[in-house]
TIVEXVO-479778 format. One line per field, with one value per atom (N, C-alpha, C, O): residue in three letters; atom name; residue number from 1; x, y, z. Coordinates in steps of 0.1 Angstrom, whole numbers. Each point is the difference from the previous one (the first is absolute). Example, Ala and Ser with C-alpha at 12.3 -4.5 7.8 and 13.67 -1.06 7.14 Angstrom:
2
aa = [ala|ala|ala|ala|ser|ser|ser|ser];
at = [N|CA|C|O|N|CA|C|O];
i = [1|1|1|1|2|2|2|2];
xx = [132|-9|9|10|-14|9|-8|5];
yy = [-57|12|12|0|11|11|11|11];
zz = [78|0|0|7|-14|0|8|1];
This chain:
179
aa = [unk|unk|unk|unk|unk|unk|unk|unk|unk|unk|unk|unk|unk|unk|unk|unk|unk|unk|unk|unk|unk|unk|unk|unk|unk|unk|unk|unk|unk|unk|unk|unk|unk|unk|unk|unk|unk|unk|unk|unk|unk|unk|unk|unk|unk|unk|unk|unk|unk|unk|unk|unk|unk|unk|unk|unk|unk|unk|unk|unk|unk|unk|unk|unk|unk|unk|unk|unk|unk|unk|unk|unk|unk|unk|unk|unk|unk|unk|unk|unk|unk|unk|unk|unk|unk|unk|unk|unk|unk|unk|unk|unk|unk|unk|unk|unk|unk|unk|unk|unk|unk|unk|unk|unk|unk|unk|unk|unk|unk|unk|unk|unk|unk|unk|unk|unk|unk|unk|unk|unk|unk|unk|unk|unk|unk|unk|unk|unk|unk|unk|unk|unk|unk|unk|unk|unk|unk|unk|unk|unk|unk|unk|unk|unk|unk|unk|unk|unk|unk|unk|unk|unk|unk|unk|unk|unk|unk|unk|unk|unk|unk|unk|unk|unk|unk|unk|unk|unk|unk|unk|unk|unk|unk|unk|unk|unk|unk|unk|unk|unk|unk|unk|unk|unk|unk|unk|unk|unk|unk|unk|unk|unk|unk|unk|unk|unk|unk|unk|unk|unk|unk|unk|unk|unk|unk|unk|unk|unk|unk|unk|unk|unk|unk|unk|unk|unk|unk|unk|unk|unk|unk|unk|unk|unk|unk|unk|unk|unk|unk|unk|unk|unk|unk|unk|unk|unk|unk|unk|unk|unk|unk|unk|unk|unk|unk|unk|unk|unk|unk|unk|unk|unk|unk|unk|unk|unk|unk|unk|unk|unk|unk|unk|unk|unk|unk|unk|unk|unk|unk|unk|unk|unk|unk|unk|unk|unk|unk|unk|unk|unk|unk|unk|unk|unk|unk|unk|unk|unk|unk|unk|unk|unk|unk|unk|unk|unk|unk|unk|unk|unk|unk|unk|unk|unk|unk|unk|unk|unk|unk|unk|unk|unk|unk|unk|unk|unk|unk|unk|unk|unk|unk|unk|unk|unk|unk|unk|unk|unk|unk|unk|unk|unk|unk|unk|unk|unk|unk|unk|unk|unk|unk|unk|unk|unk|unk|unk|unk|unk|unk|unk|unk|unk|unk|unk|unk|unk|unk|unk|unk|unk|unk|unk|unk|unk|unk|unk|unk|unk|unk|unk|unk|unk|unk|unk|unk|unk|unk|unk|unk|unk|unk|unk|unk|unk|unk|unk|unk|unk|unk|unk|unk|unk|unk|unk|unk|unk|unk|unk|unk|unk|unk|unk|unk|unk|unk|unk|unk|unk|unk|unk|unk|unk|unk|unk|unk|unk|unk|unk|unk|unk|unk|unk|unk|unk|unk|unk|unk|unk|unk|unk|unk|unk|unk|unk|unk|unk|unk|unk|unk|unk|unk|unk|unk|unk|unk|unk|unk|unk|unk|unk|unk|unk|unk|unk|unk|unk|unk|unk|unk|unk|unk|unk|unk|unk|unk|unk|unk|unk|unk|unk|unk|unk|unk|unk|unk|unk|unk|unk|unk|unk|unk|unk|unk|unk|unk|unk|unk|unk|unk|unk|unk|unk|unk|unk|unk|unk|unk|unk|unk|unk|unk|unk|unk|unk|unk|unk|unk|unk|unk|unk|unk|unk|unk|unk|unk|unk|unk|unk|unk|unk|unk|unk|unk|unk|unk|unk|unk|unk|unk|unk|unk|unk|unk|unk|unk|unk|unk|unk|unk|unk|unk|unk|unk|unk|unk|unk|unk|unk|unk|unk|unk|unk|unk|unk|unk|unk|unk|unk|unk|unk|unk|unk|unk|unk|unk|unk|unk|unk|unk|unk|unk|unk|unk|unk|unk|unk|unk|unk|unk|unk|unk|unk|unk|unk|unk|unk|unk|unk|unk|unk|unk|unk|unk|unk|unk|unk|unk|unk|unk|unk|unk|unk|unk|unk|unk|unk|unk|unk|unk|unk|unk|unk|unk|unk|unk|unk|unk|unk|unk|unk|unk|unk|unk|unk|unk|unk|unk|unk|unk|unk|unk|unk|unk|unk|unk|unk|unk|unk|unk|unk|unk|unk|unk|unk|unk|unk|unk|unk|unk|unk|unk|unk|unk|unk|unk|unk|unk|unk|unk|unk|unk|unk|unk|unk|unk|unk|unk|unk|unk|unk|unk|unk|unk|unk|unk|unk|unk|unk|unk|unk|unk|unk|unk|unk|unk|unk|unk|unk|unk|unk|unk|unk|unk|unk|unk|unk|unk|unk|unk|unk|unk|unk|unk|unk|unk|unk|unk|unk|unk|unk|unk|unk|unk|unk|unk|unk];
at = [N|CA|C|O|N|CA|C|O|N|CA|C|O|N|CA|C|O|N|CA|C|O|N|CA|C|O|N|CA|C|O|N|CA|C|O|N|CA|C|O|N|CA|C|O|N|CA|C|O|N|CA|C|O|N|CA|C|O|N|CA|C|O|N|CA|C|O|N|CA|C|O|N|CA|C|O|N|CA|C|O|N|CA|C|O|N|CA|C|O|N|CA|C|O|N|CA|C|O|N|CA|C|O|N|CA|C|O|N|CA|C|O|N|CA|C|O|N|CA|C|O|N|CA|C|O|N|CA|C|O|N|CA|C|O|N|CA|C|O|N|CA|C|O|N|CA|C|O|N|CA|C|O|N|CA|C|O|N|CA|C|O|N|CA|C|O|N|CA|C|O|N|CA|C|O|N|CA|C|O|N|CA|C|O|N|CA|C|O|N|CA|C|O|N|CA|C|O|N|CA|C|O|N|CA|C|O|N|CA|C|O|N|CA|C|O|N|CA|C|O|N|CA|C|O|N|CA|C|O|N|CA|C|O|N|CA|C|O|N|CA|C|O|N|CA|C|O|N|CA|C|O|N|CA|C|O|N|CA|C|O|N|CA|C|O|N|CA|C|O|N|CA|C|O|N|CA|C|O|N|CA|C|O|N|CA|C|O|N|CA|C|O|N|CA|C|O|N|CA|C|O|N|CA|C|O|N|CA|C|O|N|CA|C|O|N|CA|C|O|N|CA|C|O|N|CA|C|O|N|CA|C|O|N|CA|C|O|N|CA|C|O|N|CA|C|O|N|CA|C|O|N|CA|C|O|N|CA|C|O|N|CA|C|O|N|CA|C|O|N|CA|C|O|N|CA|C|O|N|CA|C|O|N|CA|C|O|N|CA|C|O|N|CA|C|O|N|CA|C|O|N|CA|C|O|N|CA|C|O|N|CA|C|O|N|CA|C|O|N|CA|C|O|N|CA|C|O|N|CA|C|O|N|CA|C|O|N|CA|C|O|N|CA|C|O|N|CA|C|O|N|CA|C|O|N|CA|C|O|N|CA|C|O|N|CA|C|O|N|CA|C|O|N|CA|C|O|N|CA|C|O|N|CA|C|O|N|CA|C|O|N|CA|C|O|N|CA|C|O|N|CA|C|O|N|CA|C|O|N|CA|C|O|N|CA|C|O|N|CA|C|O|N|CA|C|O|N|CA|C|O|N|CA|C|O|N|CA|C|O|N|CA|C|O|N|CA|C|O|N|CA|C|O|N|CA|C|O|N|CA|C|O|N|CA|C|O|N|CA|C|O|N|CA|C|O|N|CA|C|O|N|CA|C|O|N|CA|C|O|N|CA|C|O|N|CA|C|O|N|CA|C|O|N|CA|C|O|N|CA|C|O|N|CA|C|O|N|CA|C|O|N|CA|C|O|N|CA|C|O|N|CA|C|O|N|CA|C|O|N|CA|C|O|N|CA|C|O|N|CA|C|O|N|CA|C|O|N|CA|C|O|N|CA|C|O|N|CA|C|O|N|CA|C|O|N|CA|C|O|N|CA|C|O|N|CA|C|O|N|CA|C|O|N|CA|C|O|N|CA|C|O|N|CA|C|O|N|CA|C|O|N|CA|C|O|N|CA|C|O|N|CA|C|O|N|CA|C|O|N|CA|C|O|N|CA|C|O|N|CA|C|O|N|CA|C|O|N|CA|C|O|N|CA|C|O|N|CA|C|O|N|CA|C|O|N|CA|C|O|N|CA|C|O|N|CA|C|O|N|CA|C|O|N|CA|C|O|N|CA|C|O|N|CA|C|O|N|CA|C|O|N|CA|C|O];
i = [1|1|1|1|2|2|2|2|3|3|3|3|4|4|4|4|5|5|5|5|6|6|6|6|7|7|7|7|8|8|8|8|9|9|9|9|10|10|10|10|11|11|11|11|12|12|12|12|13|13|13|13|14|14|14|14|15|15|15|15|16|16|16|16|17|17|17|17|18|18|18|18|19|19|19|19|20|20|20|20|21|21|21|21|22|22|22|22|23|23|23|23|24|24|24|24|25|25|25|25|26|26|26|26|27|27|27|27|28|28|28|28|29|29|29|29|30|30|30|30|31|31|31|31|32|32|32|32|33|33|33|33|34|34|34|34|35|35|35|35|36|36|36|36|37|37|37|37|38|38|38|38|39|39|39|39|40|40|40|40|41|41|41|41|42|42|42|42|43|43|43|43|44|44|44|44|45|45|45|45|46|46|46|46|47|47|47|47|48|48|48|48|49|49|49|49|50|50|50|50|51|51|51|51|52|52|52|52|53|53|53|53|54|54|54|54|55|55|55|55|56|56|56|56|57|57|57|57|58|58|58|58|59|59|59|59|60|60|60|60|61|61|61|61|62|62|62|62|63|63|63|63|64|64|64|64|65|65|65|65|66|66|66|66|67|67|67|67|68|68|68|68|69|69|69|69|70|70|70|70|71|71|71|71|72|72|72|72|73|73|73|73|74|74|74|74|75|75|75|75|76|76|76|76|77|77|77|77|78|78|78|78|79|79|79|79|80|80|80|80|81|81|81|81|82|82|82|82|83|83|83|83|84|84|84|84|85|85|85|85|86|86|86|86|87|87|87|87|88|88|88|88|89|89|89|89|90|90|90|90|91|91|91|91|92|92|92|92|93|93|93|93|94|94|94|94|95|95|95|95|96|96|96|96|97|97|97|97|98|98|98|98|99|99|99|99|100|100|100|100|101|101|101|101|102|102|102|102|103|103|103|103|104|104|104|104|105|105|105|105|106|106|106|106|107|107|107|107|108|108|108|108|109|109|109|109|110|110|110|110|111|111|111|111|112|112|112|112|113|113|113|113|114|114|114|114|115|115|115|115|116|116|116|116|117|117|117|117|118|118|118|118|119|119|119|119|120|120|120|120|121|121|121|121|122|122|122|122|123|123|123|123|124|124|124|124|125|125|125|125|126|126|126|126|127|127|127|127|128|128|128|128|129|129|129|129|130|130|130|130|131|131|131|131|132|132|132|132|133|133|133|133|134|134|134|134|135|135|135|135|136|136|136|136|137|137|137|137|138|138|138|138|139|139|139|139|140|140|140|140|141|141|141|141|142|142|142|142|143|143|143|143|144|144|144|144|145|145|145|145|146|146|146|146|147|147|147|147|148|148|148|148|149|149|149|149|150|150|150|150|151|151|151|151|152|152|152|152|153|153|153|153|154|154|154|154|155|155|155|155|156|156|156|156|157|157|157|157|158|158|158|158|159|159|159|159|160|160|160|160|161|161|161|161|162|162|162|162|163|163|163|163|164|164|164|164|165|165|165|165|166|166|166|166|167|167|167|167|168|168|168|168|169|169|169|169|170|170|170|170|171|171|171|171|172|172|172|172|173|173|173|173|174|174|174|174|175|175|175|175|176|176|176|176|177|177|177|177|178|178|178|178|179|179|179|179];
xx = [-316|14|2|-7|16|7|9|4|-2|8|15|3|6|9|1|10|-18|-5|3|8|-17|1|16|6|-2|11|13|10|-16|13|-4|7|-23|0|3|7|-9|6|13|5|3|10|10|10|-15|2|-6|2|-10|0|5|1|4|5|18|5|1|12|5|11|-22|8|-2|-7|17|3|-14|-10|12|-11|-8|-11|26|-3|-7|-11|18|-6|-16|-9|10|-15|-12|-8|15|-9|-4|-11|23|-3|-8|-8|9|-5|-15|-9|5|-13|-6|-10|17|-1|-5|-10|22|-5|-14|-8|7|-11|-14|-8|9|-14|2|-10|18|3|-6|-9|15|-7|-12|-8|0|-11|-11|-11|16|-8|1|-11|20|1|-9|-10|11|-8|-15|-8|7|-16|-3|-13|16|-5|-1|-5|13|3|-17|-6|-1|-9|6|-8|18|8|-8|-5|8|-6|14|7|-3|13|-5|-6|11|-7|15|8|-8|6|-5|-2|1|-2|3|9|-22|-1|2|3|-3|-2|-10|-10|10|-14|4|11|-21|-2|-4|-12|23|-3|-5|7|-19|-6|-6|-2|-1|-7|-16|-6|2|-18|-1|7|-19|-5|-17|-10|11|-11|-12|4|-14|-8|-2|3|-7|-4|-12|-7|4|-18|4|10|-23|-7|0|-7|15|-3|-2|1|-3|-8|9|5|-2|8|-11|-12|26|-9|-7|-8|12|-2|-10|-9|6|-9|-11|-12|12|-7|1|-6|11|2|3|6|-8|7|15|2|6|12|2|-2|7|6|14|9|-7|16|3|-7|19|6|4|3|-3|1|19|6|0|15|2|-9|24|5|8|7|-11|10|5|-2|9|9|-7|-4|4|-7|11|11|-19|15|-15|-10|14|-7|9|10|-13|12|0|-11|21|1|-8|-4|1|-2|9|-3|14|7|1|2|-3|4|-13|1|-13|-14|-2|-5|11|2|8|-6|20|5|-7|3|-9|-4|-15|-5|-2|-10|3|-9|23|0|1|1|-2|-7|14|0|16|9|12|0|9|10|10|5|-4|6|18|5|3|11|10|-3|15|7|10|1|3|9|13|4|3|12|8|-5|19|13|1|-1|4|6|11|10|-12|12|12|12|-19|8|13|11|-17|9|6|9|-11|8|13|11|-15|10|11|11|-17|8|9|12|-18|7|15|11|-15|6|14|12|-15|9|13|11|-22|7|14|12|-20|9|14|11|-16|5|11|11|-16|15|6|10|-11|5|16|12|-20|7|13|12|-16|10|9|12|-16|8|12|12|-19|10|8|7|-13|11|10|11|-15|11|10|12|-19|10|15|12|-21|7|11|12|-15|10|11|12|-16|9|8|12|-15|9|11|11|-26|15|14|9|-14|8|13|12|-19|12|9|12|-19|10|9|11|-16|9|10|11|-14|11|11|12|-18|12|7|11|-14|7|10|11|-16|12|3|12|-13|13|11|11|-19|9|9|11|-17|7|16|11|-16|9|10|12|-16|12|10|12|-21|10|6|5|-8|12|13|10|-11|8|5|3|0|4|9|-3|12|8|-1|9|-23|-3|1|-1|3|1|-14|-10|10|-9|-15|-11|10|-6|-10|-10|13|-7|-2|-11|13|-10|-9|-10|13|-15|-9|-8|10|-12|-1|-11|13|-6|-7|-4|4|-2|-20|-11|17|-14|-11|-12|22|-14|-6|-9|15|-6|-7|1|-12|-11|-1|9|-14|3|1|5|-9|8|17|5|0|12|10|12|-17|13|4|10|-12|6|8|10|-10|9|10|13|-20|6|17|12|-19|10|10|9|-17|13|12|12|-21|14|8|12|-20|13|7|11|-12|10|10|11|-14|10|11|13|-22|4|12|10|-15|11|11|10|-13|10|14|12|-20|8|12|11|-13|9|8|8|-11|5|12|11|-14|12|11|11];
yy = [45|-5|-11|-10|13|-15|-6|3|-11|-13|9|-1|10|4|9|-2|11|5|-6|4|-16|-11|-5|0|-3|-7|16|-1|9|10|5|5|-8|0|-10|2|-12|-15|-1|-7|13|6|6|-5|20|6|-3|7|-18|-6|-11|-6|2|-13|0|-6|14|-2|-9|-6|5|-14|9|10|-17|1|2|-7|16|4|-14|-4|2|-10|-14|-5|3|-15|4|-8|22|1|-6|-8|21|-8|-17|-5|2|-15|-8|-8|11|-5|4|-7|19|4|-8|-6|3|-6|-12|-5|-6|-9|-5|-9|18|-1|0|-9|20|1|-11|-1|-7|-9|-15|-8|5|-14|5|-10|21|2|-3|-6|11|-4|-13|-5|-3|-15|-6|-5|6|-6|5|-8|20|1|-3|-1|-1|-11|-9|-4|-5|-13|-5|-10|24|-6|3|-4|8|-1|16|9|-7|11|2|-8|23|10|9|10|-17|13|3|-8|22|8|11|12|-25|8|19|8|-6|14|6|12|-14|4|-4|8|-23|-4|-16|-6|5|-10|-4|-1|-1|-6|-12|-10|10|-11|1|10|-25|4|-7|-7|18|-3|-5|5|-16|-3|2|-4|12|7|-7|-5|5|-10|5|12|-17|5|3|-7|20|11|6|-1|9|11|14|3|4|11|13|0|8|11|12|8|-8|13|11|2|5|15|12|9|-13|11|-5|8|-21|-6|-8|0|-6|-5|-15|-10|9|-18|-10|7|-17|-8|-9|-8|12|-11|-6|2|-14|-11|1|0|0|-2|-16|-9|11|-17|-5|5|-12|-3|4|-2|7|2|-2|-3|6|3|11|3|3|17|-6|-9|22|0|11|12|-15|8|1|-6|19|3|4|8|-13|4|6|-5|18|4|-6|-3|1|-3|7|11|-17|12|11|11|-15|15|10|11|-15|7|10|12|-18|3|13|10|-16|9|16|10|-11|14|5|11|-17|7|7|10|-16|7|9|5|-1|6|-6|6|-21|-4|-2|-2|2|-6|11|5|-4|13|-8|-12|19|-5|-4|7|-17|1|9|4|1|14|-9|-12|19|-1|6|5|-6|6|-13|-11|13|-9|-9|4|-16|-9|4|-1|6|4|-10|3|-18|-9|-6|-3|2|-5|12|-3|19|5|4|4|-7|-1|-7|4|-19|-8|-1|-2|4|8|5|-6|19|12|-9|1|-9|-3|-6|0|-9|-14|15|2|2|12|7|4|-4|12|-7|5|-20|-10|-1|7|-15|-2|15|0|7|15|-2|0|-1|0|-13|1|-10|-11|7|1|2|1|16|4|3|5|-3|6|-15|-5|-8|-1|-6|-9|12|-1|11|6|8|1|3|7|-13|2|-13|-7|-1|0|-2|-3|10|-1|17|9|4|8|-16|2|-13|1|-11|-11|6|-2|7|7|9|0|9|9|-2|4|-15|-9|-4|2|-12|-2|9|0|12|9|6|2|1|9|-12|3|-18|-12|4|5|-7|3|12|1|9|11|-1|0|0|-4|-10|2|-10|-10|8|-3|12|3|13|8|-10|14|-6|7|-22|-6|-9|-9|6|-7|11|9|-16|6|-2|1|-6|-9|14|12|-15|6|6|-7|22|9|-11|5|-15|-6|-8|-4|-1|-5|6|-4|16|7|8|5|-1|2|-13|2|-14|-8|0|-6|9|4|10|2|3|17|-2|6|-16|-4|-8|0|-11|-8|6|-5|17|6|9|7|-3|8|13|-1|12|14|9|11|-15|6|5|9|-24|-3|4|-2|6|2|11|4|3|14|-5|7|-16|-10|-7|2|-12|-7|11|-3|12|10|12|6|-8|5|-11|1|-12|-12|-2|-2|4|0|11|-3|14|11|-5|0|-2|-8|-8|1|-12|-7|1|-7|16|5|10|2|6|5|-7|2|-14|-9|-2|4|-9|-7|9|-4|17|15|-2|-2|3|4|-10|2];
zz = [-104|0|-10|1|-11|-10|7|11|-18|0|6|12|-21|4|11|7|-2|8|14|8|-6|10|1|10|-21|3|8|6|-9|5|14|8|-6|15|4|10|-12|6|1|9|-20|3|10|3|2|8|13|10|-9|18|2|10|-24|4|4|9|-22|0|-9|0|-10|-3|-16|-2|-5|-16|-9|2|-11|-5|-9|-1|-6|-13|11|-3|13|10|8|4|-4|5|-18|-3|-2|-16|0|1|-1|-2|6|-5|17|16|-3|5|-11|-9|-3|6|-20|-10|1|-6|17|3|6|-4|14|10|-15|-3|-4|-10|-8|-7|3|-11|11|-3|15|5|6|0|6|-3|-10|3|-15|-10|-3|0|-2|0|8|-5|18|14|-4|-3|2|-7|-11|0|-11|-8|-6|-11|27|2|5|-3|14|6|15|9|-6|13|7|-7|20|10|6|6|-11|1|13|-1|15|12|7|5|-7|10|9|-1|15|12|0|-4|10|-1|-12|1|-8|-21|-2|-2|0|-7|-10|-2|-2|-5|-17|-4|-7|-12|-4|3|-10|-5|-14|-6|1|-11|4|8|-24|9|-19|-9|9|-7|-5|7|-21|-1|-13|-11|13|-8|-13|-1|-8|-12|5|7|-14|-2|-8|-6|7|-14|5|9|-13|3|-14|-13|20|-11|-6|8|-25|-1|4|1|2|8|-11|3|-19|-9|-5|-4|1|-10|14|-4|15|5|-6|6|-13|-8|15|9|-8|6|-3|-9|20|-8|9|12|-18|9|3|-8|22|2|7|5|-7|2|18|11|-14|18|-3|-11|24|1|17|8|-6|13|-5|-10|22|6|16|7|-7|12|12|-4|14|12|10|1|6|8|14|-1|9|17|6|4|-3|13|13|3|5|14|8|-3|16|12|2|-2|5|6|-10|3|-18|-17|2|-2|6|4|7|-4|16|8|0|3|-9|-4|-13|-4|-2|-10|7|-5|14|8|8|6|-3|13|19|11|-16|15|3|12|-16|1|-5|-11|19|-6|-13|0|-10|-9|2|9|-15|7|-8|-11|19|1|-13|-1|-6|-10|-3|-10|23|1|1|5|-11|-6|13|11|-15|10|6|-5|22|8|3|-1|5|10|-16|2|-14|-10|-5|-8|9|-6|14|-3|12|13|-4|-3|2|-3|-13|0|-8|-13|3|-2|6|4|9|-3|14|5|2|5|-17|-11|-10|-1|0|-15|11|-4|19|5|6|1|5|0|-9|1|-14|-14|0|0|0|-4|10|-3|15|12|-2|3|-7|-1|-14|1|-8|-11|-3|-9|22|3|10|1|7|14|-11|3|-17|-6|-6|1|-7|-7|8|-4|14|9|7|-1|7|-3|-10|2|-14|-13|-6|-5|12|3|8|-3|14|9|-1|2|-5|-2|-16|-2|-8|-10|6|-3|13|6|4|-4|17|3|-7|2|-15|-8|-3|6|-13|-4|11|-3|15|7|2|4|-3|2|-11|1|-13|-13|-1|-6|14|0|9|-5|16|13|-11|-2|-2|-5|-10|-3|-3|-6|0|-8|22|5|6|3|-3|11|-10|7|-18|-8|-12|-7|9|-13|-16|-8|5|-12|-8|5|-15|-15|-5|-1|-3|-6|-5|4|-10|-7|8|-6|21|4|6|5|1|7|-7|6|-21|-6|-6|-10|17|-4|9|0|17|6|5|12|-18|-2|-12|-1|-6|-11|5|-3|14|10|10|7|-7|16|-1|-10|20|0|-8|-9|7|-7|11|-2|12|17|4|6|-14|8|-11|2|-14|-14|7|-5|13|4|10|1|8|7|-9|1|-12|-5|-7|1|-5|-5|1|-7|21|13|-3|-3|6|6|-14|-1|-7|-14|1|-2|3|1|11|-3|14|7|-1|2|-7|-8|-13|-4|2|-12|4|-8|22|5|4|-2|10|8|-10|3|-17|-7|-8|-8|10|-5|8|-5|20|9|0|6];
């Protein structure tokens, strides 16, 4: 398994953003390495344990010629696995199940599932109080003798429901002042 690999299973149990899982990677291997070659001991329970080990200068032998060479004293990086890391990788210990986080995608889901309802209870109000205006506006101007002109600006403010209303009442309207 690579680097991206990991991150798309980490991914898919976590729930969380692909690019924030990367990072969250990233970070973790970047203050690691700091902390270990600070000299510092990087332990995560049931994983294991990063350290640096410090190695002496000796002689050792090329393998083609038998010559002796000398190598330099250095530090490398060691990694101990944990007990329980120990353990599933022996068998002694069931490995853990890697199926999607249930209780946050619940929550998710329910956060999304209110949201939606809210802004539909908004929107149906907003339609219903436009409605309102409009058969107000209508009614008024069945009952008003105003002149052709204002009742097509109200005919322009009012819903696309009610122009078939709105324009009843102007034919009315326009009868009335006929007779």
């Amino acid at each position: 398994m690579n680097r991206k690999e990991l991150v798309d299973a980490i991914q898919k149990h976590t729930l969380v953003a692909r690019t924030d899982v990367d990072k969250v990677l990233g970070s973790l291997i970047q203050h690691t390495q700091v902390a270990v070659k600070k000299g510092d001991r990087v332990s995560l329970v049931g994983f294991g344990t990063f350290e640096r080990q410090d190695r002496k200068a000796r002689t050792a032998r090329n393998p083609r010629s038998g010559a002796p060479v000398k190598v330099k004293a250095t530090k490398v990086p060691r990694f101990r696995a944990g007990q329980g890391f120990k353990d599933v990788v022996a068998g002694k210990a069931t490995a853990p199940k890697l199926s999607p986080v249930k209780s946050t995608a619940k929550a998710t889901t329910a956060r999304a599932a209110s949201t939606a309802k809210a802004t539909v209870s908004r929107a149906t109000t907003s339609k219903a109080s436009t409605a309102k205006a409009s058969t107000a506006r209508a009614s008024s101007a069945k009952a008003s003798t105003a002149k052709a002109s204002t009742s097509k600006a109200a005919s322009r403010n009012s819903a696309p429901k009610s122009t078939a209303k709105a324009a009843s009442s102007r034919g009315k309207a326009k009868s009335g002042k006929k007779k």
